[in-house]
N, CA, C and O atoms as a GROMACS GRO file, in nm:
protein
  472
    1UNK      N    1   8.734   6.411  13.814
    1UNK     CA    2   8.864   6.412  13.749
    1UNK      C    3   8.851   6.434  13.598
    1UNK      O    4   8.939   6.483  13.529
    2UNK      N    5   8.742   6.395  13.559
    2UNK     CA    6   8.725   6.394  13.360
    2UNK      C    7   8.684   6.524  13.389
    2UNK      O    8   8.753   6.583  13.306
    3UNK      N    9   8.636   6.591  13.433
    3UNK     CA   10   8.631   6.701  13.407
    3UNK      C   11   8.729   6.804  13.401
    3UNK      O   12   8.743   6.863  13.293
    4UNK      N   13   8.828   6.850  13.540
    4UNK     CA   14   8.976   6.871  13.556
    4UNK      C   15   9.044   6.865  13.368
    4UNK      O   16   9.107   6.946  13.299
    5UNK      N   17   8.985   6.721  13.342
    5UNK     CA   18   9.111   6.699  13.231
    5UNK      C   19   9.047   6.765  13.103
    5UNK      O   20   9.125   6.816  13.023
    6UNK      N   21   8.931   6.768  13.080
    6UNK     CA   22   8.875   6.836  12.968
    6UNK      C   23   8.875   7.002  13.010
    6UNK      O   24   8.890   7.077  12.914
    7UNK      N   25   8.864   7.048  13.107
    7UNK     CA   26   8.870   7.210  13.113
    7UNK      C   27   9.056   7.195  13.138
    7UNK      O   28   9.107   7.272  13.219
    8UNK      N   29   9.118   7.125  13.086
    8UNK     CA   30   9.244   7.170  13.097
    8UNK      C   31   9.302   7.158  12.985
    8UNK      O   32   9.394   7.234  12.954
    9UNK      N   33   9.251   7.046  12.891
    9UNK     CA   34   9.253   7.018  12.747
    9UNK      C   35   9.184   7.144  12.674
    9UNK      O   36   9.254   7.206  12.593
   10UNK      N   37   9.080   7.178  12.691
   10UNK     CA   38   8.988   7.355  12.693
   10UNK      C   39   9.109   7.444  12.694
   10UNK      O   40   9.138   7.515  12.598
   11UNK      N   41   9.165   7.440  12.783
   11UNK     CA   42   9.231   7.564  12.834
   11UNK      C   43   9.355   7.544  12.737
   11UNK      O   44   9.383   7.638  12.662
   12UNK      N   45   9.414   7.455  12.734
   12UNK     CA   46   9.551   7.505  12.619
   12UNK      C   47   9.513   7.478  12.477
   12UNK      O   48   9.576   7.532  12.385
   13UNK      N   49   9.395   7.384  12.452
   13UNK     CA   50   9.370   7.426  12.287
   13UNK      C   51   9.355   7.555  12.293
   13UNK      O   52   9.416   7.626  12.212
   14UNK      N   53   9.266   7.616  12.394
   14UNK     CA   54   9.278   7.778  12.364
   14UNK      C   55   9.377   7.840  12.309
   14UNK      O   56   9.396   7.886  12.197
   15UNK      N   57   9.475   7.829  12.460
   15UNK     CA   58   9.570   7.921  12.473
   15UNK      C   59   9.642   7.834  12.319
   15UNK      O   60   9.683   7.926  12.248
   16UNK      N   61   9.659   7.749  12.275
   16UNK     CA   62   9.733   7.708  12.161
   16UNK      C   63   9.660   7.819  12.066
   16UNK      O   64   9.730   7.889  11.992
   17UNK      N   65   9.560   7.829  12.067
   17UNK     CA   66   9.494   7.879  11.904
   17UNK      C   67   9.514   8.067  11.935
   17UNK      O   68   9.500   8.146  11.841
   18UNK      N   69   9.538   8.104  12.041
   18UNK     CA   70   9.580   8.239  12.056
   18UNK      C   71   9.716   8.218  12.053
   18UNK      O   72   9.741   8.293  12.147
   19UNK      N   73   9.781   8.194  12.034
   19UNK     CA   74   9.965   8.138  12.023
   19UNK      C   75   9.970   8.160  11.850
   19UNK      O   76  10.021   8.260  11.800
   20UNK      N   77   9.921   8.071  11.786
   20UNK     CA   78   9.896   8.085  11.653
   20UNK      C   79   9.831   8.190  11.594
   20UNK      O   80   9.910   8.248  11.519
   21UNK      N   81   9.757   8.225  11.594
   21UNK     CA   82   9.690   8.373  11.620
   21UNK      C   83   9.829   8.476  11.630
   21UNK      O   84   9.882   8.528  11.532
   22UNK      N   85   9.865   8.489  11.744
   22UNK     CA   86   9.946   8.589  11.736
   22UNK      C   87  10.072   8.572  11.638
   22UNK      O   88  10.120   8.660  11.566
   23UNK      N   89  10.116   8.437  11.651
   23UNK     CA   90  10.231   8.390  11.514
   23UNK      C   91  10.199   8.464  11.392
   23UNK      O   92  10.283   8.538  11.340
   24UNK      N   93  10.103   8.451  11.354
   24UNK     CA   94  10.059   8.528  11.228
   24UNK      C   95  10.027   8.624  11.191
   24UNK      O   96  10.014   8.674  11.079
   25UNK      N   97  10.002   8.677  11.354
   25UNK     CA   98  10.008   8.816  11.315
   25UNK      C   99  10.128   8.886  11.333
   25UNK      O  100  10.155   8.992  11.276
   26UNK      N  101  10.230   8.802  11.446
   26UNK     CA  102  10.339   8.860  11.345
   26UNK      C  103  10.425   8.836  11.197
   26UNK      O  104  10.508   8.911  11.147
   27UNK      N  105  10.377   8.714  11.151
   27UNK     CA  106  10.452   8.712  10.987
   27UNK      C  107  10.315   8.834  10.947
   27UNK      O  108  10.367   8.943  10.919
   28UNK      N  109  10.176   8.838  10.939
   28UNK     CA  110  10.187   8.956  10.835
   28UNK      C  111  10.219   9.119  10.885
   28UNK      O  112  10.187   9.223  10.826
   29UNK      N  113  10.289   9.103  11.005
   29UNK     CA  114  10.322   9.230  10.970
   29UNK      C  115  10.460   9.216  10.909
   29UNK      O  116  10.472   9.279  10.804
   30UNK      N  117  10.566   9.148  10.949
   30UNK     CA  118  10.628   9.113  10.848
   30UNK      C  119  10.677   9.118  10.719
   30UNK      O  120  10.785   9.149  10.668
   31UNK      N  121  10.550   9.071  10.671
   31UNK     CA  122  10.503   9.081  10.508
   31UNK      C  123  10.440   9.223  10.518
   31UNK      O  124  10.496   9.275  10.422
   32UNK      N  125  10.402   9.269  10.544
   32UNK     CA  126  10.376   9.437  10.557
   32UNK      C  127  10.443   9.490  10.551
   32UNK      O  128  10.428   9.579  10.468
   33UNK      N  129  10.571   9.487  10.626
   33UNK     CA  130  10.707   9.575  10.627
   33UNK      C  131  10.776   9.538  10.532
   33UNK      O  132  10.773   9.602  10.428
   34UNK      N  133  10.845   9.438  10.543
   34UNK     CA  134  10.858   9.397  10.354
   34UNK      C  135  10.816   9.417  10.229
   34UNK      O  136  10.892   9.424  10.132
   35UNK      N  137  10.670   9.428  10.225
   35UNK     CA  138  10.658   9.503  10.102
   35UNK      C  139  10.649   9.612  10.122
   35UNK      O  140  10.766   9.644  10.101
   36UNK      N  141  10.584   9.727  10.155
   36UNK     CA  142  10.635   9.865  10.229
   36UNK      C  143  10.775   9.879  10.192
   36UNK      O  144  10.801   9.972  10.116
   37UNK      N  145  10.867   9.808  10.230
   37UNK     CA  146  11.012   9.858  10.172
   37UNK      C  147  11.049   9.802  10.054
   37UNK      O  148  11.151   9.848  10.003
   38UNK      N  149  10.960   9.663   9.965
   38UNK     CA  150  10.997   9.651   9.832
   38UNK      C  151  10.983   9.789   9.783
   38UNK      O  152  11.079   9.860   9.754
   39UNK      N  153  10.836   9.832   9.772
   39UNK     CA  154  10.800   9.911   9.674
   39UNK      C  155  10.875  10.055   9.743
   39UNK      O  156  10.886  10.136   9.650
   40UNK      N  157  10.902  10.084   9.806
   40UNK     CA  158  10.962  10.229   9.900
   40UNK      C  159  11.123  10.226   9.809
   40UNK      O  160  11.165  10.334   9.766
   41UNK      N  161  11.188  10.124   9.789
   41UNK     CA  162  11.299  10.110   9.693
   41UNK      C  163  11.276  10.094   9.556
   41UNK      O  164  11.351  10.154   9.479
   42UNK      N  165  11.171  10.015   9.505
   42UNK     CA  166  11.132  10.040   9.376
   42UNK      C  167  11.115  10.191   9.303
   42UNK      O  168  11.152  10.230   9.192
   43UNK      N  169  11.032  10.270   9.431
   43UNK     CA  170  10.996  10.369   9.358
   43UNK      C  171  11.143  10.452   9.375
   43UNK      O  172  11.154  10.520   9.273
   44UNK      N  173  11.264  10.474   9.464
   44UNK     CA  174  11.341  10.563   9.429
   44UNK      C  175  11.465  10.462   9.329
   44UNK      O  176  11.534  10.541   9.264
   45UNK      N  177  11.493  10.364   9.312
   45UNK     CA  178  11.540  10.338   9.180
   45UNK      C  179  11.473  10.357   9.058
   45UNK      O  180  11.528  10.332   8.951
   46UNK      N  181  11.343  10.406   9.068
   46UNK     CA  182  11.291  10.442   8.947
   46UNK      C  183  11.330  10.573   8.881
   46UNK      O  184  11.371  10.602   8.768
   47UNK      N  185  11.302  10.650   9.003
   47UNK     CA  186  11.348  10.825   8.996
   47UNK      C  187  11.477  10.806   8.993
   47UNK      O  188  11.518  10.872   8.897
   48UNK      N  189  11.570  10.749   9.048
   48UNK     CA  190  11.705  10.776   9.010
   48UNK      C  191  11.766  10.748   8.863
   48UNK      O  192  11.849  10.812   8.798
   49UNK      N  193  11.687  10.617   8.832
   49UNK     CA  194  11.712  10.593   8.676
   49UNK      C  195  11.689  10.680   8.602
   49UNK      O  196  11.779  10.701   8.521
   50UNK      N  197  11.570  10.764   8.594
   50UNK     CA  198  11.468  10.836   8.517
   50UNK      C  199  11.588  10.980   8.507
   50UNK      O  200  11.620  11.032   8.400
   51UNK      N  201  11.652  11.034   8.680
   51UNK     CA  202  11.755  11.111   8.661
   51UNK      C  203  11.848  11.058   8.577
   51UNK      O  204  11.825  11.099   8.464
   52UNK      N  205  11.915  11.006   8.580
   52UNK     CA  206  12.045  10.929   8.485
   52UNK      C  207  12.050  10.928   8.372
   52UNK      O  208  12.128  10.960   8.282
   53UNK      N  209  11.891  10.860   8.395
   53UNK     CA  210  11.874  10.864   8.232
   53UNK      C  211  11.878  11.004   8.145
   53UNK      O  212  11.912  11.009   8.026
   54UNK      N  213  11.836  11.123   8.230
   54UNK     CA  214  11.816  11.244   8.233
   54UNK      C  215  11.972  11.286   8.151
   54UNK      O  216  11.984  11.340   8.041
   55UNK      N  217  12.100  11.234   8.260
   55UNK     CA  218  12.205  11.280   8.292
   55UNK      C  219  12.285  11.228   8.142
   55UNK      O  220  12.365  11.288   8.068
   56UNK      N  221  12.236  11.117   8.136
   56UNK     CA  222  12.307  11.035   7.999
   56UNK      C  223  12.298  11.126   7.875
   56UNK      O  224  12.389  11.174   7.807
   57UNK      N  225  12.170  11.137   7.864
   57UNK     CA  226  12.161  11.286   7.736
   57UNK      C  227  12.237  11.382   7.714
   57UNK      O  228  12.266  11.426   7.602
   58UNK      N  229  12.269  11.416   7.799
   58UNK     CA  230  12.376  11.576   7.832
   58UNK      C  231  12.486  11.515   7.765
   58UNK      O  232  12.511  11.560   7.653
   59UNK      N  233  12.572  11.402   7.817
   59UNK     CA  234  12.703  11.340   7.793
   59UNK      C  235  12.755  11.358   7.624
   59UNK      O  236  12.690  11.338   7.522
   60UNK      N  237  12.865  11.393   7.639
   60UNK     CA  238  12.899  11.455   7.537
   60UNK      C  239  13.068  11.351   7.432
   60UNK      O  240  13.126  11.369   7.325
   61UNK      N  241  13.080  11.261   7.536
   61UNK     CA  242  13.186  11.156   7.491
   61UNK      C  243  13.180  11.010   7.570
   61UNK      O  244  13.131  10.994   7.682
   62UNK      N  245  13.244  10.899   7.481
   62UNK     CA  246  13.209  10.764   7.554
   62UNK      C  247  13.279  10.741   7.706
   62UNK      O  248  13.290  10.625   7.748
   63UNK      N  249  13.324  10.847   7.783
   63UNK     CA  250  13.421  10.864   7.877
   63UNK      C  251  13.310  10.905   7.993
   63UNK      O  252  13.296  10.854   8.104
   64UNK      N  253  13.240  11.006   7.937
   64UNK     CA  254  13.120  11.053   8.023
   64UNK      C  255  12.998  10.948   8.034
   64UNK      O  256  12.913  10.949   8.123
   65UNK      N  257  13.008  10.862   7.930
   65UNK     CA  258  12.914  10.821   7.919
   65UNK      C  259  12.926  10.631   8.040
   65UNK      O  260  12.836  10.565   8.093
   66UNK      N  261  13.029  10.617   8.038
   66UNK     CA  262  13.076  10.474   8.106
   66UNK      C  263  13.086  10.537   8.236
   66UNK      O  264  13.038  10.478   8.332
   67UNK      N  265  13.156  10.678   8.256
   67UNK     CA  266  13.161  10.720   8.393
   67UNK      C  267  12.994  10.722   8.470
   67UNK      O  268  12.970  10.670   8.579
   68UNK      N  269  12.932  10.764   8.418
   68UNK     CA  270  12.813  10.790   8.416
   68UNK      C  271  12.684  10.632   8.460
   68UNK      O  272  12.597  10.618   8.546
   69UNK      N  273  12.721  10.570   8.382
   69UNK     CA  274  12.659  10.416   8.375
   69UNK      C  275  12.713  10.356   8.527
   69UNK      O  276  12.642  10.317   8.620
   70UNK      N  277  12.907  10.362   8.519
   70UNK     CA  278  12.964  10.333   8.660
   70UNK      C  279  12.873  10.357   8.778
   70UNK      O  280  12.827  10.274   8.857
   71UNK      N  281  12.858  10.483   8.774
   71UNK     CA  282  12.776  10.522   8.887
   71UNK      C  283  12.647  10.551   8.904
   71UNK      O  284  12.627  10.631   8.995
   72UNK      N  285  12.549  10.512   8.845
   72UNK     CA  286  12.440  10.444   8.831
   72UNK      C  287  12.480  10.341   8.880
   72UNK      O  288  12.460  10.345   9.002
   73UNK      N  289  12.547  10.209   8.835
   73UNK     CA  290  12.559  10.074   8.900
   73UNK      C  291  12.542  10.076   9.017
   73UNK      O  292  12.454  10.021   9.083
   74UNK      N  293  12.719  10.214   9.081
   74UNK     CA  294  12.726  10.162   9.194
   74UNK      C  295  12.631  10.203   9.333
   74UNK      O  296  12.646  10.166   9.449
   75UNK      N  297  12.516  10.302   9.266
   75UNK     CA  298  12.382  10.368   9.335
   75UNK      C  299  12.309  10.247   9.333
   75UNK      O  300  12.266  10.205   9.441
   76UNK      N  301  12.293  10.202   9.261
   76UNK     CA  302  12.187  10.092   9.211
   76UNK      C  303  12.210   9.983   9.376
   76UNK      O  304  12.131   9.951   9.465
   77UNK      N  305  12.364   9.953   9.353
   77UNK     CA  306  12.414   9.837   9.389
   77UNK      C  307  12.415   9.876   9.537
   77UNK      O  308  12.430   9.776   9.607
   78UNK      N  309  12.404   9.986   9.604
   78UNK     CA  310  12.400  10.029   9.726
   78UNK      C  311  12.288   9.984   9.757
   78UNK      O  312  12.273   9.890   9.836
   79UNK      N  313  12.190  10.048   9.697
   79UNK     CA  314  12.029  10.066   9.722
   79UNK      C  315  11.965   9.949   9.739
   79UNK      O  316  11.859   9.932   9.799
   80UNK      N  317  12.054   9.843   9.669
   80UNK     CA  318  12.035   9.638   9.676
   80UNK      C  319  12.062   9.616   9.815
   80UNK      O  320  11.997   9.561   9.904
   81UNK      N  321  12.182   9.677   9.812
   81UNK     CA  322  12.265   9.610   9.952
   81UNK      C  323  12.147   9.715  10.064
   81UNK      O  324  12.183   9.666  10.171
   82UNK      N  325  12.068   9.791  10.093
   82UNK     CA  326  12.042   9.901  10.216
   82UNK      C  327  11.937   9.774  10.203
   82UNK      O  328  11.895   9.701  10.293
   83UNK      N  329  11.911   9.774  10.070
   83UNK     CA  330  11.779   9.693  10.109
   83UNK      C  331  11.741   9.564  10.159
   83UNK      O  332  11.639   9.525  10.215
   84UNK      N  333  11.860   9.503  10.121
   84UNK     CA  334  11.868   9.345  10.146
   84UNK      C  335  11.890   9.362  10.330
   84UNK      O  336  11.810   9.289  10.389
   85UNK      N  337  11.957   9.421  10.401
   85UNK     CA  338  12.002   9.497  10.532
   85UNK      C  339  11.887   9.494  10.580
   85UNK      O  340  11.862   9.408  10.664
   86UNK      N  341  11.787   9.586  10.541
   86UNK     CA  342  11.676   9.629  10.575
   86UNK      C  343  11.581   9.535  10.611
   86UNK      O  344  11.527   9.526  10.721
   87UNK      N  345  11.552   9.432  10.469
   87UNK     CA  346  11.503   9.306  10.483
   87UNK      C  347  11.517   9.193  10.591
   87UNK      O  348  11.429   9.117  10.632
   88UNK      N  349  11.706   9.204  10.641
   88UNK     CA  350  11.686   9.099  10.742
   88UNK      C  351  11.669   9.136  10.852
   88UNK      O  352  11.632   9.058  10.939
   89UNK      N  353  11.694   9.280  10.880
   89UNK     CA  354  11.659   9.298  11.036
   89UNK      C  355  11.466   9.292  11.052
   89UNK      O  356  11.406   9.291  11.160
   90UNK      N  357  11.420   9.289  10.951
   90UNK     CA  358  11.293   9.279  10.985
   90UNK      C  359  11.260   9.120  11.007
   90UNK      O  360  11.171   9.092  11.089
   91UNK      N  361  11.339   9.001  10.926
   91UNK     CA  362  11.340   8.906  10.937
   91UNK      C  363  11.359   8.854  11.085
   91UNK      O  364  11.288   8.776  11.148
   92UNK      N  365  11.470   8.916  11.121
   92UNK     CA  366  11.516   8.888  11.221
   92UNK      C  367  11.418   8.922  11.370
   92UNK      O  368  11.377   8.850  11.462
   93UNK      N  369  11.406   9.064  11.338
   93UNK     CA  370  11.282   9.083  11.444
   93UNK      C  371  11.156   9.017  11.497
   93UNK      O  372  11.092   8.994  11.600
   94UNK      N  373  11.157   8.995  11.310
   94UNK     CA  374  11.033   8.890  11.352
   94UNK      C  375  11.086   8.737  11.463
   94UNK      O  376  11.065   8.701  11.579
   95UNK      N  377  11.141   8.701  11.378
   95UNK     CA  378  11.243   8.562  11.464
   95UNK      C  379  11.213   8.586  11.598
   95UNK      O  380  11.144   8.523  11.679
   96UNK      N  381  11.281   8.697  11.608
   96UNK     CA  382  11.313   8.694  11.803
   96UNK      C  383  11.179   8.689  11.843
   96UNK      O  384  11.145   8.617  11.937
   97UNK      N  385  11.070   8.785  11.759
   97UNK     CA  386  10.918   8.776  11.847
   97UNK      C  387  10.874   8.599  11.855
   97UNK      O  388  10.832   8.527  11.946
   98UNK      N  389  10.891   8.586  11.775
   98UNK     CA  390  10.868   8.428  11.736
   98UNK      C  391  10.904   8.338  11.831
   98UNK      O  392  10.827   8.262  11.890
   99UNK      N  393  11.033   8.348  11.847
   99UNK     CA  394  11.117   8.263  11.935
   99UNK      C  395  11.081   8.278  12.117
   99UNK      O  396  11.069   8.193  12.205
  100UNK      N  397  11.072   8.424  12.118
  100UNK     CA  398  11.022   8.449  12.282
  100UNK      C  399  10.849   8.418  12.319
  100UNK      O  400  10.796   8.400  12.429
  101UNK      N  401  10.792   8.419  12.186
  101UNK     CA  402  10.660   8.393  12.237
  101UNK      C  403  10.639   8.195  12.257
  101UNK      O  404  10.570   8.125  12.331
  102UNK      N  405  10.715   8.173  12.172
  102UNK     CA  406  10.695   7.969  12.160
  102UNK      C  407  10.779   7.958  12.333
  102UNK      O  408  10.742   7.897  12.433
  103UNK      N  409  10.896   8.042  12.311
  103UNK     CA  410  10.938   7.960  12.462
  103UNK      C  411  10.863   8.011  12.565
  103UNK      O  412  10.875   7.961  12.676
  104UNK      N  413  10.764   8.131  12.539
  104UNK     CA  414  10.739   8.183  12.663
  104UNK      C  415  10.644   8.040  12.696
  104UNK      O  416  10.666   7.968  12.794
  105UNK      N  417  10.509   8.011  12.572
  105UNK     CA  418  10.465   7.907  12.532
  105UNK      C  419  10.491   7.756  12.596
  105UNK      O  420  10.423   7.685  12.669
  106UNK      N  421  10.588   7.744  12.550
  106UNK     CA  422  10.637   7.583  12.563
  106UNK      C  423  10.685   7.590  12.730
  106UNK      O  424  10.641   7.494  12.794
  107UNK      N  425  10.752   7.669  12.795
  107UNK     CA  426  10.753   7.728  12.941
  107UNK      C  427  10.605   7.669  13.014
  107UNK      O  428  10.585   7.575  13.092
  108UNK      N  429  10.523   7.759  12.956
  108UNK     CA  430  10.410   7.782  13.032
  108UNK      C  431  10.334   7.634  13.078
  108UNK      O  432  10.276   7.597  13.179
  109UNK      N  433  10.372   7.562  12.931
  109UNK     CA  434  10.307   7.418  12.894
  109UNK      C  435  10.358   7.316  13.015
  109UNK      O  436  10.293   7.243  13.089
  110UNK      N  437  10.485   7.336  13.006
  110UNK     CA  438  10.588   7.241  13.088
  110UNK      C  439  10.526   7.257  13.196
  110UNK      O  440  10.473   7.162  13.254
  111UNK      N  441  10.523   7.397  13.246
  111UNK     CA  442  10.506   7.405  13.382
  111UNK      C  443  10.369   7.353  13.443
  111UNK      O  444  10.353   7.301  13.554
  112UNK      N  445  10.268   7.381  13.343
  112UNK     CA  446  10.130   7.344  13.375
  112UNK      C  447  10.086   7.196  13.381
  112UNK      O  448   9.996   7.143  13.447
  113UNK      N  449  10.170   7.145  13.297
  113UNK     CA  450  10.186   6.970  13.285
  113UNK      C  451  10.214   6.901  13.433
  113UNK      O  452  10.155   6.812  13.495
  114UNK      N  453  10.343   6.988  13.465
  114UNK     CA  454  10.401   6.958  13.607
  114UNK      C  455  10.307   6.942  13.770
  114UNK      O  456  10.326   6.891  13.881
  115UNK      N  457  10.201   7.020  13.699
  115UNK     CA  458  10.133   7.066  13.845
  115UNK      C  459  10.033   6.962  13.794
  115UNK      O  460  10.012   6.889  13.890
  116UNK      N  461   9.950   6.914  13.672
  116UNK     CA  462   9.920   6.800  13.653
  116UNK      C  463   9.914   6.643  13.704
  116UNK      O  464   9.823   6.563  13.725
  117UNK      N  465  10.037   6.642  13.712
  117UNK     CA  466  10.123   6.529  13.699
  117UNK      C  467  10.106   6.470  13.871
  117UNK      O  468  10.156   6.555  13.944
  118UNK      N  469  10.066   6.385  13.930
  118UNK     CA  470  10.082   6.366  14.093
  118UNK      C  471  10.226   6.333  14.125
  118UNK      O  472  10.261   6.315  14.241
   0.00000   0.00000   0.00000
């Protein structure tokens, strides 16, 4: 019987430390895709500024010049919002992997306890 209980204690520290294992590998991909799309938005608000800034020179009265700034903002302010969007569905994805692997997990546990149990 001590044996039974130590190759069964064996068997889900395992399976626990491959559970965790895979947890982390999904936060860094995660964090992979996340930064991947920080810097993927960094770099085209850079070029768009760099245009604008381009565009601002040309401007020839303070009319062109506020119109001009306006819409810069409201590019800017898009490119926040695609991104923030962007950010949670990856959040989110992750979640659900998260969530289906613990219950698949905590499932598996229950059930194996059960057949344990006399």
């Amino acid at each position: 019987m001590n044996n039974q209980v130590a190759e069964n204690f064996t068997e889900m520290t395992n399976k626990m430390i491959g559970t965790l294992t895979t947890l982390q590998n999904i936060n860094t991909e995660a964090v992979k895709n996340l930064t991947s799309k920080q810097f993927s938005s960094m770099e085209g608000l850079i070029s768009n500024s760099t245009k604008k800034l381009e565009e601002l020179a040309s401007v020839k009265s303070p009319e062109e010049v506020i119109s001009a700034q306006t819409k810069m903002v409201g590019e800017v302010g898009e490119t926040m919002l695609n991104q923030i969007k962007e950010n949670i569905e990856i959040l989110n994805d992750s979640r659900s992997k998260m969530e289906a692997l613990v219950s698949q997990e905590v499932n598996e546990f229950v059930e194996k306890a059960k057949k344990l149990t006399p």
